[in-house]
C-alpha positions in Angstrom: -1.0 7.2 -2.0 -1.9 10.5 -0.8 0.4 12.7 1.6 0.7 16.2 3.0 3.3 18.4 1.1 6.5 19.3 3.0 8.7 22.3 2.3 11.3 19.6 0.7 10.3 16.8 -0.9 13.1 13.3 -0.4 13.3 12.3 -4.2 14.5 8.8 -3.1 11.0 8.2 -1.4 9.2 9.8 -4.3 11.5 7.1 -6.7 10.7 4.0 -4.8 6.8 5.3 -4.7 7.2 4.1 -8.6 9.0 1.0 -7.9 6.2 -0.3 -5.2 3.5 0.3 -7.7 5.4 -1.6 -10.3 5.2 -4.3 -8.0 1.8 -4.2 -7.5 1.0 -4.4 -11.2 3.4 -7.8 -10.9 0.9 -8.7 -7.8 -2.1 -8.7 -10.3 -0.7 -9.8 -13.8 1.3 -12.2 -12.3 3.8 -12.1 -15.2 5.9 -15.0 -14.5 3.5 -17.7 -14.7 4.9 -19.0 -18.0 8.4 -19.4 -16.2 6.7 -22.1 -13.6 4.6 -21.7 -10.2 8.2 -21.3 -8.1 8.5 -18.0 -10.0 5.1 -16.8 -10.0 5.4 -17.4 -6.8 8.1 -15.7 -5.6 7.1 -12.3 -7.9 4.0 -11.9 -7.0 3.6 -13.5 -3.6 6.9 -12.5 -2.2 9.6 -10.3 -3.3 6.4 -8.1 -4.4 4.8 -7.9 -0.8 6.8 -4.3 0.2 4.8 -2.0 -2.2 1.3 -1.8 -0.1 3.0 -1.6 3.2 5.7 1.0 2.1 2.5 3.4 0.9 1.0 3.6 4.2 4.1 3.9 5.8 5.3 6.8 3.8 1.5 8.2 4.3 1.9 7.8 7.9 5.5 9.5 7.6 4.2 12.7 6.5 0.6 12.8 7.9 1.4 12.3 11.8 4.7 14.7 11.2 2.3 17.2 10.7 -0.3 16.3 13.5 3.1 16.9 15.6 3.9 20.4 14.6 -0.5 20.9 15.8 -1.5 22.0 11.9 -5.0 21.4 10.7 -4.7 19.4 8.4 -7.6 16.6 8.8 -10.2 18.2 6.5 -7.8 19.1 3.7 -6.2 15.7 3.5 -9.4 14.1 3.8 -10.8 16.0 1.4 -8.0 15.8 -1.2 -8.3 11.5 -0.4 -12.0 11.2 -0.4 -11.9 13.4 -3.9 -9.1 11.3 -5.6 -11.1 7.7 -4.7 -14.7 9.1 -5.7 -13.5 10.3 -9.3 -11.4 6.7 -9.9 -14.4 4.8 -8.4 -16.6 6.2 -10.8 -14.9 4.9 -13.7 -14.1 1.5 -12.0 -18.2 1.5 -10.8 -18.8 2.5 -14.4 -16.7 -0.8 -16.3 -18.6 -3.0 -13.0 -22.1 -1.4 -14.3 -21.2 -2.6 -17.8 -21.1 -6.6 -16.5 -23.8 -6.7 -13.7 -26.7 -6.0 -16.4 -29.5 -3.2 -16.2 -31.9 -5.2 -14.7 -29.7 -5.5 -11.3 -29.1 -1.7 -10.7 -30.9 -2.1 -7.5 -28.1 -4.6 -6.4 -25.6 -2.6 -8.1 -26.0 0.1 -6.4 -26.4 -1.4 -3.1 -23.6 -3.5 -3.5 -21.3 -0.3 -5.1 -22.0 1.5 -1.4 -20.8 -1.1 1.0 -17.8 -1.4 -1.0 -17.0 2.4 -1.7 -16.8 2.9 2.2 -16.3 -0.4 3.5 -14.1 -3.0 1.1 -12.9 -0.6 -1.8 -14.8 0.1 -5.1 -12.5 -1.8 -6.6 -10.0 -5.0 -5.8 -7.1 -3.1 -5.6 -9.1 0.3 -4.1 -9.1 -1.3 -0.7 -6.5 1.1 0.2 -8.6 3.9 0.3 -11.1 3.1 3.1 -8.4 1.3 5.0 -6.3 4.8 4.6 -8.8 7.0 5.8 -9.7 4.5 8.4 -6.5 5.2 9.5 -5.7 8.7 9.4 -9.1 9.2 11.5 -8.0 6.4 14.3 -4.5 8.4 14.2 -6.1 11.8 14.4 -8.4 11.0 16.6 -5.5 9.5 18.9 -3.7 12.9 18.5 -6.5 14.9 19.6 -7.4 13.2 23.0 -3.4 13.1 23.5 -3.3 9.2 23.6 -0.6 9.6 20.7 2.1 7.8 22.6 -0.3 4.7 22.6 -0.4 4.5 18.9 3.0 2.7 18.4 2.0 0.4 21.1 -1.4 -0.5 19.6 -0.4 -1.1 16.2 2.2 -3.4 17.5 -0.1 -5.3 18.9 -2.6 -5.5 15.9 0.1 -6.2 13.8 1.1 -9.6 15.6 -2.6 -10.4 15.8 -2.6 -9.7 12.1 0.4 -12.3 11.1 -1.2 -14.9 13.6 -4.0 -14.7 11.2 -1.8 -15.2 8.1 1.9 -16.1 7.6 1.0 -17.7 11.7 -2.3 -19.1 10.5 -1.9 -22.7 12.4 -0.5 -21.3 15.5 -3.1 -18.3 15.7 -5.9 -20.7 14.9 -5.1 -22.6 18.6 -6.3 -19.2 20.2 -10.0 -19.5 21.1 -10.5 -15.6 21.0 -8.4 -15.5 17.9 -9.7 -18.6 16.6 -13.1 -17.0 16.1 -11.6 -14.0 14.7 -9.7 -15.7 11.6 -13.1 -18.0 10.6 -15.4 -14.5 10.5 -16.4 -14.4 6.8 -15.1 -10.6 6.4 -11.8 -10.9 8.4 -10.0 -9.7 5.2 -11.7 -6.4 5.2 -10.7 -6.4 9.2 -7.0 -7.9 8.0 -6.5 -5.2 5.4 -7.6 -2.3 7.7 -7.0 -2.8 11.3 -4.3 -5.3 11.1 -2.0 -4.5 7.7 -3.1 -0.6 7.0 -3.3 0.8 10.5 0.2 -0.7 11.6 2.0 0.4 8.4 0.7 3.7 8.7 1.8 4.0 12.2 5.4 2.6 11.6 5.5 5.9 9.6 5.0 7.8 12.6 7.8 5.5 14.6 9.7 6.0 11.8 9.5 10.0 12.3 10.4 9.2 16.4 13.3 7.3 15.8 15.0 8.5 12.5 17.4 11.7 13.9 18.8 9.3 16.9 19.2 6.6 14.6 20.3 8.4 11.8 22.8 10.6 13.5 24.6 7.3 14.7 24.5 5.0 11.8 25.9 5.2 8.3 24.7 4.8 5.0 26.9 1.6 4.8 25.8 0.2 8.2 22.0 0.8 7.0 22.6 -1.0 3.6 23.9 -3.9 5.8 21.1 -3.9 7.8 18.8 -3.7 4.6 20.7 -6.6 3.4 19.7 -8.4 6.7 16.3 -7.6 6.7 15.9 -9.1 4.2 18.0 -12.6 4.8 15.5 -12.4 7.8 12.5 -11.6 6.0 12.7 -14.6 3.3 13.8 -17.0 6.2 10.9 -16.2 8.1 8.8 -16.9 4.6 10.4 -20.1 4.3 10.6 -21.3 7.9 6.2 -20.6 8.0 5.6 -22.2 4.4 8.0 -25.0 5.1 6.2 -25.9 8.6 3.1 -25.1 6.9 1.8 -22.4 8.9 0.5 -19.6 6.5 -2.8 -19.2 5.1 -1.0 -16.8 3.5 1.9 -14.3 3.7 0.6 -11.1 2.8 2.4 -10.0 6.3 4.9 -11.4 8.3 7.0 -9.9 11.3 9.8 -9.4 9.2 8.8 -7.4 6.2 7.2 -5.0 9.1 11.1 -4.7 9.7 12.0 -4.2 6.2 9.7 -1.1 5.5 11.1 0.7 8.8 14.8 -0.4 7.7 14.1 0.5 4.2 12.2 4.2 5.1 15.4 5.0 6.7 17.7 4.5 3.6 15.7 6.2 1.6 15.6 9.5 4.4 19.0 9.2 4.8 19.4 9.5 1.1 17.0 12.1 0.0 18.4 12.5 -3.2 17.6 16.6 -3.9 19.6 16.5 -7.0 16.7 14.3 -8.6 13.7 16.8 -7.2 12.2 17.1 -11.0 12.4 13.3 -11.3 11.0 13.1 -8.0 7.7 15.0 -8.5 7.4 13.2 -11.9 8.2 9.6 -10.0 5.2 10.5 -7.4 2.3 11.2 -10.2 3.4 8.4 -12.6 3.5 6.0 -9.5 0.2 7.3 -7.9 -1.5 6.6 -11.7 0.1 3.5 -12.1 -1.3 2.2 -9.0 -4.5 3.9 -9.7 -5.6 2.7 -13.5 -3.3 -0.4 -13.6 -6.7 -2.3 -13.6 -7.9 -0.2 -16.5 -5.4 -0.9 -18.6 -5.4 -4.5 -17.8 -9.1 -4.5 -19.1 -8.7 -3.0 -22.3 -5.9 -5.2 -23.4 -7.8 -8.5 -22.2 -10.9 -7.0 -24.1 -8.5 -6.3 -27.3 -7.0 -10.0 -27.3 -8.1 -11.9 -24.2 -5.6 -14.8 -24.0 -2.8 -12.1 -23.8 0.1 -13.8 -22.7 0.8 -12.8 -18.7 4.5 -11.3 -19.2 2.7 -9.6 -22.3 0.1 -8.0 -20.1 2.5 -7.1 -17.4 4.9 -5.3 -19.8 1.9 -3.3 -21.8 -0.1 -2.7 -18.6 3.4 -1.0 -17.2 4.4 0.8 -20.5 0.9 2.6 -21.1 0.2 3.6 -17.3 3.9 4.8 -17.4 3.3 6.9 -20.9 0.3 8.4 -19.8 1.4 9.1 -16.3 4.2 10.9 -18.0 2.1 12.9 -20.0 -0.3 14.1 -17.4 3.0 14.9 -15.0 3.1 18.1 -17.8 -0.5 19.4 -16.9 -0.7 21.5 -13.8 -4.3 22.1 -12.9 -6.4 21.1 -10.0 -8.4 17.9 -11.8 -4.9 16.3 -13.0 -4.0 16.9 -9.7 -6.7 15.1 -8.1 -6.9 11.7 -10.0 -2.7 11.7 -9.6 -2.8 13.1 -6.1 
């Protein structure tokens, strides 16, 4: 969730931060279960699927603008990630330690490694390797001047990516890729090399493209082209799960379109007027995302059958409330576990 500061901050990105981590509380409460499996359904498998993609995008927006302008700023936004996961994984690693038993530690700790640098300390903490993965493969891109190979690249992952998941049947007739999609860990390679490096990249095409498109195209032409991103988007979900295609549909080619389209509402409406909500918008979002899973276990552990639009609305409400308060503090360890 992590990005390097700029002189002005666009509210409106800083505002949406909050509404892509409220949907990927709904991606792991799943709070319309009681309303049927269509709904679940489309909550947390569809309309949801914007709010990982948008925060690599938005990280690659402001990290490669600054690799541009030749600033160091590798080990301090390194640093600043690396400190923010280590202090959250050792709570998560902590609540784990509680289940696996003390006669395991062994295992514990072994396993607690491989998924600290590797899968995520915890299920939702995948974002974390995948992120620095990224900003490494993009730095390191930047530093041999193959930058202008980057778009290119992802582009390519990407497609490989959806031929693994929304394309799974037509992928699957690829030898090469064939043997790809049965590897036992292709979701840690999915999540990293083909979701996470692409969306952070589109940030950095977003940076190329946004003053020649912006310059030529009004707020009402973009809000038409947002409303046909998405027509496209859920035809494309419908076309793959109607033919049966998709293993899943974590990613598809058209909501790599929507975060692009949506990234350049949201600069063309940066909203300055709202700068105090906006600073507020980026910490309560950035704890939301990070101790959703806390919160979800104390309420379970308080009255385990909690009913799944009841957990959702909780879960939200006491992530937002503390959030809020800790938006008050100014010091460097608030500023760490909210960065």
């Amino acid at each position: 969730m992590s990005e390097v500061k700029t002189k002005a901050r666009n509210s409106s990105i800083d505002i949406f931060r909050y509404v892509c981590a409220v949907f990927i509380v709904i991606i792991h409460t799943h709070p319309l279960t009681d309303f049927g499996a269509n709904a679940d359904y489309a909550s947390s498998q569809i309309l949801t699927r914007i709010g990982v993609p948008f925060f690599f995008a938005v990280a690659g927006y402001f990290y490669t603008q600054k690799l541009e302008k030749g600033q160091i700023v590798f080990i301090p936004y390194i640093k600043k990630l690396f400190a923010t996961y280590f202090i959250w994984s050792c709570l998560y690693f902590f609540t784990e330690f509680i289940s696996w038993g003390h006669n395991q530690i062994k295992g514990f700790i072994l396993s607690s490694a491989i998924n600290f640098f590797i899968k995520g300390s915890y299920y939702h903490f995948w974002f974390f390797p995948a992120l620095i993965i990224c900003v490494c493969i993009t730095t390191v891109f930047f530093k041999i001047k193959w930058h202008k190979a980057l778009i290119p690249l992802s582009i390519v992952l990407y497609i490989i990516g959806c031929l693994g998941c929304s394309y799974y049947e037509l992928g699957t007739k690829i030898p090469v890729l064939s043997t790809l999609y049965s590897f036992s860990d292709f979701t840690v390679i999915r999540r990293i090399f083909f979701m996470g490096f692409p969306f952070f990249v589109s940030g950095y095409f977003v940076s190329k493209i946004k003053d020649k498109i912006l310059e030529k195209t009004s707020n009402f032409k973009l809000f038409m082209l947002l409303i046909f991103s998405i027509v496209i988007w859920l035809a494309e979900i419908y076309t793959v799960i109607k033919l049966s295609w998709q293993t899943n549909i974590i990613i598809t080619f058209g909501l790599y379109f929507l975060v692009i389209v949506v990234m350049l509402l949201l600069l063309n409406n940066p909203l300055p007027q709202f700068c105090r909500l906006s600073e507020k918008s980026r910490i309560i979002a950035n704890f939301t995302y990070y101790a959703h899973p806390l919160f979800m276990l104390i309420i379970k552990s308080v009255y385990s059958d909690t009913p799944k639009i009841l957990l959702f609305l909780l879960t939200l409400f006491l992530t937002f409330v503390c959030g809020l308060i800790l938006s008050k503090f100014n010091n460097k360890f608030i500023k760490l576990i909210t960065g």
